[in-house]
N, C-alpha and C positions, 0 to 999 in steps of 0.2 A: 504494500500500500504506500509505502514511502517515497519508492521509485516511483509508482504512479503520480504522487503529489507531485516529484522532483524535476519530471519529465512534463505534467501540466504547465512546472512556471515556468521553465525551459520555452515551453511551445508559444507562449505570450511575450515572454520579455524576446524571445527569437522571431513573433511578428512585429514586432515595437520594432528592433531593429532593423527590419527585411523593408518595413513600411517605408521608415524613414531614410533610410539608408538610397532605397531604390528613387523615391522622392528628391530625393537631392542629386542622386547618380543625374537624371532624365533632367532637371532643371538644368543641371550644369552642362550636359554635351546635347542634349536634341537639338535640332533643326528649325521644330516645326513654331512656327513663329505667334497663330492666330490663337491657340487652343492648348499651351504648355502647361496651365496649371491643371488643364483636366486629364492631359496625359499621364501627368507623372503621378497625379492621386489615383488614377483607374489603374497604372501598371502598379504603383506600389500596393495597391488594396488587394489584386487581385494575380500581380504574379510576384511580386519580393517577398510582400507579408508572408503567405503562405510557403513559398520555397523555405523561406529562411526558419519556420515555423517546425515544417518536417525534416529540417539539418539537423537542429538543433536538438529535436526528441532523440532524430537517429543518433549521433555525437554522445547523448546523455546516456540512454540506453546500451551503449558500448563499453562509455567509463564505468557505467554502476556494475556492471555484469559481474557475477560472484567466480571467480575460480572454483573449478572442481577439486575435488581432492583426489 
């Protein structure tokens, strides 16, 4: 159950970062001149948040892993 909790805050504080992270990536290098702020909120809501979300559980769920005996 702990891992579970471990791996929920992982998956939030790892959208917080994928969010904002991708938001600022897309402000800083895009092109598109007319419609930028709605670019970078759509890619970041919908492909950083999430990517970064499921890194992060995966990452987590790695370090916690118990050795066998």
């Amino acid at each position: 159950m702990k891992t579970f909790g471990v791996a929920l805050l992982a998956a939030i504080l790892g959208y917080i970062v994928g969010l904002f992270g991708t938001m600022a990536a897309i402000e800083l290098f895009s092109s598109n001149t007319h419609d930028k702020s709605m670019e970078a909120a759509m890619t970041g809501a919908f492909v950083g948040g999430p990517l970064m979300a499921a890194v992060s559980v995966v990452v987590i769920l790695v370090l916690r892993r118990k050795p066998r005996p």
